[in-house]
N, C-alpha and C positions, 0 to 999 in steps of 0.2 A: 407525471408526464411533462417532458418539456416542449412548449411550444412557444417560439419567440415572436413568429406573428401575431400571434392572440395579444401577450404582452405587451407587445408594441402600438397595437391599436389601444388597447387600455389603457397605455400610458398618455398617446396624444389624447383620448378622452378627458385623462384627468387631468392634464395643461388646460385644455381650451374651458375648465370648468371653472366658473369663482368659489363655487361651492369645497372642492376638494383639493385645489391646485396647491392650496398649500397646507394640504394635510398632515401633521406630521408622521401617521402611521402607515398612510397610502405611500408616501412617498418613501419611507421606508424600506415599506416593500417591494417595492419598485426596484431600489439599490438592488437589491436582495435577489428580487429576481433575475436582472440582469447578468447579475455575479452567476447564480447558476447555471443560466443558460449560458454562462462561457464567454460573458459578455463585461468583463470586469471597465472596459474604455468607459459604455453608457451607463456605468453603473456613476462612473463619474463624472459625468457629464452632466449626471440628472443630478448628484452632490454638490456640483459646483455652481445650477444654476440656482438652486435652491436661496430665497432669501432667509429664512431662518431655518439657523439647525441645531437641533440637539444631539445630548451623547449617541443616542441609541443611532442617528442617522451616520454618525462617526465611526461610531464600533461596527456598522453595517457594513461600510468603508471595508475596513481593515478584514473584515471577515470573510469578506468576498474576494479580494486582492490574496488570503490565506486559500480560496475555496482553488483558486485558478494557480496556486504556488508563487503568485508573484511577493515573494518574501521581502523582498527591498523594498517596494511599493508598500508594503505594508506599514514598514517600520518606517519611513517616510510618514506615513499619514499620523502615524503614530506622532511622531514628533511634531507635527503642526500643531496636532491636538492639544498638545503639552504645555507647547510654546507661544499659540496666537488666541487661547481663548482659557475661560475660566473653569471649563470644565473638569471634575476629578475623574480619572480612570477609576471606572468600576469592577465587579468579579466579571465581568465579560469583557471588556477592556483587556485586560490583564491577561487573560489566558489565548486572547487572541494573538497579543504580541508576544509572549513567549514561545507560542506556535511558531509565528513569524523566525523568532530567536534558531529555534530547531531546525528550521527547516535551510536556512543560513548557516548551519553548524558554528555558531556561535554564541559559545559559554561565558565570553565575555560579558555581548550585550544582554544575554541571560541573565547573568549576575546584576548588571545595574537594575535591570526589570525588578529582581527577586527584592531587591533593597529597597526599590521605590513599594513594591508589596508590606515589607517591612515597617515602611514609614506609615503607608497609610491604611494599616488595621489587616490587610487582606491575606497575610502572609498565612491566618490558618485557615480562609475558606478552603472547600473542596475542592471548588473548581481552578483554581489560580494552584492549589498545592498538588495535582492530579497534570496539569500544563508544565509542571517546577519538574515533575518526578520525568515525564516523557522526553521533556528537551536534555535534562543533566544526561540521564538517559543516551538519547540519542545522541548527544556530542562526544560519549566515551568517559561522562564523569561520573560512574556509578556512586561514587562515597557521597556526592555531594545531593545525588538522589536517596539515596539512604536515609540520611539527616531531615530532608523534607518528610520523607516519611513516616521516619521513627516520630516526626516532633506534631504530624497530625492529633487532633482531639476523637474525630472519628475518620474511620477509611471506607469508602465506598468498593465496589467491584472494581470500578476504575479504577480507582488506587494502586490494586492488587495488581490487577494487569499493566499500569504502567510500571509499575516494581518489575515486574516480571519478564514485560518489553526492553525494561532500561537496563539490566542485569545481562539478558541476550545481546542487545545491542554494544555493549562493555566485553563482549568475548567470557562473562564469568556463567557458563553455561549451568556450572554444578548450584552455583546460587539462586541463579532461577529457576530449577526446579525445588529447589529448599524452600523459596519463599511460596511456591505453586502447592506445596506439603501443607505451609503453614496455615496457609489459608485455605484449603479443606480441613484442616484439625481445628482452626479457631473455634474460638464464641464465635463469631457473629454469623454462624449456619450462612456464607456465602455459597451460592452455585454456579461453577462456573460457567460463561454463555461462550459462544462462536468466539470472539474477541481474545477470549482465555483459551482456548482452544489453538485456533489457529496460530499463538503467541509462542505457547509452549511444546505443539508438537514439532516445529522447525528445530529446535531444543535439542527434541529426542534424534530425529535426524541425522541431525550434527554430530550428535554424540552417541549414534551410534547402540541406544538407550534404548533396546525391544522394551524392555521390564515395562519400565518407566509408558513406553509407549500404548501398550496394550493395557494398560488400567486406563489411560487416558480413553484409551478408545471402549474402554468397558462404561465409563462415564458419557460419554459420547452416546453410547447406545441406551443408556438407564436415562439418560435427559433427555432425549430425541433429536438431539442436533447433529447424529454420524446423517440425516437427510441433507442437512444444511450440502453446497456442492463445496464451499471454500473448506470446510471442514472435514467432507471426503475427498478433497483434493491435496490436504494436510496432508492425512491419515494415508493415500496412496502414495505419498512422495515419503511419508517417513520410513513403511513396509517395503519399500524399494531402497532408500537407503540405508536398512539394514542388514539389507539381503532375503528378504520374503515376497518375493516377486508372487508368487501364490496368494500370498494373504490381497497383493493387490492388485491383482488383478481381478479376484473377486471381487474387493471392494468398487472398483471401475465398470466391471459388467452391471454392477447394481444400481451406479448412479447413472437415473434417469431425469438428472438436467446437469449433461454434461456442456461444459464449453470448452475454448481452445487451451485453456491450463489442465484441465483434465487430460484433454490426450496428450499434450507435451509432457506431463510427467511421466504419462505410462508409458510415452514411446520412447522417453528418457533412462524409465527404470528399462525396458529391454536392452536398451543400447549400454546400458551399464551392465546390464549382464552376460553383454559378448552376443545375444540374441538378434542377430542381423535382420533374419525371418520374421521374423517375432513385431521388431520395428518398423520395416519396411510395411508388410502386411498391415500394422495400425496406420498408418500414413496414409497407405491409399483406402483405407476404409471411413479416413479423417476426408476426405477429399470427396466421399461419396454425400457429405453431409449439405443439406439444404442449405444452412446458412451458411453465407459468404464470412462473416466472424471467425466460423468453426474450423475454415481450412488451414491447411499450412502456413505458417505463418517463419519470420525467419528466426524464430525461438526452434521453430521443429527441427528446424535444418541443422542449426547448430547443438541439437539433442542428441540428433539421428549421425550424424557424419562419425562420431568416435566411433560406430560399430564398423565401422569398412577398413578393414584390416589387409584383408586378402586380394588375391587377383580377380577368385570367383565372386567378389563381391562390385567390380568393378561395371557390369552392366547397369546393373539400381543404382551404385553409385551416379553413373551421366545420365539415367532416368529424373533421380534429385535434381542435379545441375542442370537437366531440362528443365526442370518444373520452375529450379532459383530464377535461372534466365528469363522464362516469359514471366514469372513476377516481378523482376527486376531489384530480386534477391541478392544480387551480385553483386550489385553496388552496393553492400555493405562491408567494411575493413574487413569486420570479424568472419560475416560468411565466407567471402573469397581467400580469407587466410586456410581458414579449417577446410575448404575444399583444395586449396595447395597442399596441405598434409594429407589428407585422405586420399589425393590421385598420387600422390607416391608412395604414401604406406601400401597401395592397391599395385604397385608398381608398374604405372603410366606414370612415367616421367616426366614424356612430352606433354600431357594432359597437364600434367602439373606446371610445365612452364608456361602453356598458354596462357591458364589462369592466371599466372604473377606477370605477363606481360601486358593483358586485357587490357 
C-alpha cells in the first residue's frame, strides 16, 4: 500500500536525526520509496542531498527513474555513474540500464551496455543476460536475443519468457511458441507462471492458434492460474479471437475479479462478432459497476463503435456519444474519428459532419 504522507513524515524524521540521517540503507529506501510512490523528482532530491553515496543509492537512482519510464533520466544517471565516480556497475546496475536501453528502443545503446557486460565479467549472470534477451527482444532484434540465450550457463523461467516475449515482439510468432514447447519438454521440469501465460496466449490470438490455445488453457487450469484475472483476461481475448465467443463468454461470467480489461475484451469480442446487442448490453451492465475504474472508459468506445453498421443501430450509437461527451471522451483523435465512421456507416451523415467539425 502506498502512502506518501507517511513517507514523507519518515523521511523529515530521519533528516532531523544524527543517528540515521545518514544512513546508507534508510536512505536508500527512501530513494526507493519515492520512486514508487510516483515520485521519481524526491527521489532525487533525497540523492542529491545525500553527502556520501554508494552503488546501491545509485542503482536506486536508476531503478526508480526505470519504475516511472523515465528512460533518458535513467541513462543519464547511468552515465554520471560511470563517468564522475569510481564505482563498477554491478548485476543490478546492468539490468537496470538495459531496461532503460528497451524502453528507448534502442539497440544501439543496448549494444554498448552488453560489451561494457562483456568486459566486466557480467555477460553470463542471469540477471544482466534475462535484461539482454527482453531489450534485443523488444527493439525487433530477435537473432541477437537468441545468441544471449543459447550462450547462457543456466536459464531461469525468466529466461524462457523473455525468449518467448522477444520472439513475439520480433513478429516471429511460430518461434515463440517453438521455444514455449521447448521449455515444457526440457530437463529442467520448468512450470510456466502468469508471466508465461499471458506472454504466449496473445501468440495464439494473433495467430489465430485454438490448438495451441486450449492446451495453454488446459495448463492454465492443472496449475491454477486460469483464476489469475490477467490470465483470464488472456484466455478471453484469445477465445474471441479465434472465433469462440462461447468459450468466452464463459470464461468472463466465471471471472469473479473482473476489471476494466476484462469487459473491454468481451465487449470487444461481441463487437467483433457483428453482436451489437450483445455489446451494447455489456456496456451498460459495465456502467452499473460500483467502481469508478470499472466504467467505460475510451478503450470501450473504440471496441464497441465497429459494431454500428446499420441505421437501426443508430439510437445506442448517440446513446455512446452521450455517454463520450459527458466524459469528455471526444476529445480524443481516435474516438472522434471512429464516431465520424460509425454515424455514416449508420447513415447520419449530418451526425457525422458535426463530429469532424466539433
Amino acid at each position: 500500500m502506498k502512502d506518501l504522507e507517511v513517507g514523507r513524515k519518515l523521511h523529515e524524521m530521519v533528516s532531523k536525526s544524527p543517528q540515521f540521517c545518514d544512513d546508507f540503507v534508510i536512505n536508500t529506501r527512501i530513494i526507493t520509496m519515492y520512486a514508487i510512490c510516483g515520485f521519481p523528482l524526491d527521489s532525487r532530491n533525497v540523492f542529491n542531498g545525500l553527502q556520501k553515496r554508494n552503488l546501491y543509492q545509485w542503482n536506486a537512482l536508476i531503478s526508480g527513474y526505470n519504475r516511472n519510464e523515465l528512460w533518458f533520466d535513467a541513462m543519464l544517471v547511468f552515465c554520471d555513474l560511470i563517468s564522475t565516480t569510481d564505482f563498477r556497475p554491478n548485476n543490478y546496475t546492468l539490468p537496470c540500464v538495459v531496461k532503460a536501453c528497451g524502453g528507448l528502443l534502442s539497440s544501439e545503446i543496448g549494444k554498448v551496455v552488453h560489451g561494457m557486460a562483456m568486459k566486466t565479467g557480467l555477460y553470463l549472470d542471469g540477471y544482466v543476460c534475462n535484461a539482454l534477451i527482453a531489450m534485443y527482444g523488444k527493439c525487433g532484434h530477435a537473432e541477437d536475443a537468441v545468441k544471449v540465450f543459447d550462450n547462457m550457463p543456466e536459464r531461469s523461467l525468466v529466461s524462457w519468457n523473455a525468449m518467448i516475449f522477444g520472439f513475439s515482439e520480433s513478429g516471429f510468432a511460430d518461434d515463440s511458441l517453438i521455444v514455449f514447447r521447448e521449455m515444457m519438454l526440457g530437463d529442467d521440469c520448468l512450470r510456466p507462471d502468469v508471466t508465461t501465460l499471458i506472454t504466449v496466449l496473445p501468440v495464439c490470438a494473433g495467430t489465430g492458434n485454438l490448438r495451441m490455445g486450449l492446451v495453454i488453457h488446459g495448463f492454465a487450469v492443472k496449475l491454477g492460474l486460469d483464476q489469475d484475472s490477467t490470465v483470464n483476461n488472456a484466455l478471453v481475448d484469445m477465445y474471441v479471437k479465434c472465433g469462440c465467443i462461447s468459450n468466452a463468454e464463459t470464461l468472463f461470467k466465471k471471472n469473479v475479479q473482473k476489471n476494466a480489461v476484462s469487459w473491454n475484451v468481451m465487449i470487444g469480442g461481441y463487437s467483433r462478432e457483428g453482436d451489437v446487442y450483445g455489446a451494447f448490453n455489456l456496456v451498460r451492465q459495465m456502467q452499473m459497476e460500483e467502481k469508478e475504474a470499472m466504467r467505460a472508459n475510451v478503450t470501450t468506445i473504440l471496441n464497441v463503435l465497429p459494431a454500428c453498421l446499420e441505421l437501426s443501430q443508430l439510437r445506442s450509437l448517440k446513446e455512446l456519444h452521450g455517454y463520450a461527451f459527458r466524459n469528455e471522451f471526444h476529445n480524443d483523435d481516435l474516438v472522434a474519428n471512429a464516431f465520424v465512421l460509425s454515424y455514416a456507416k449508420c447513415g447520419s451523415l449530418r451526425s457525422s459532419d458535426r463530429v469532424l467539425t466539433a
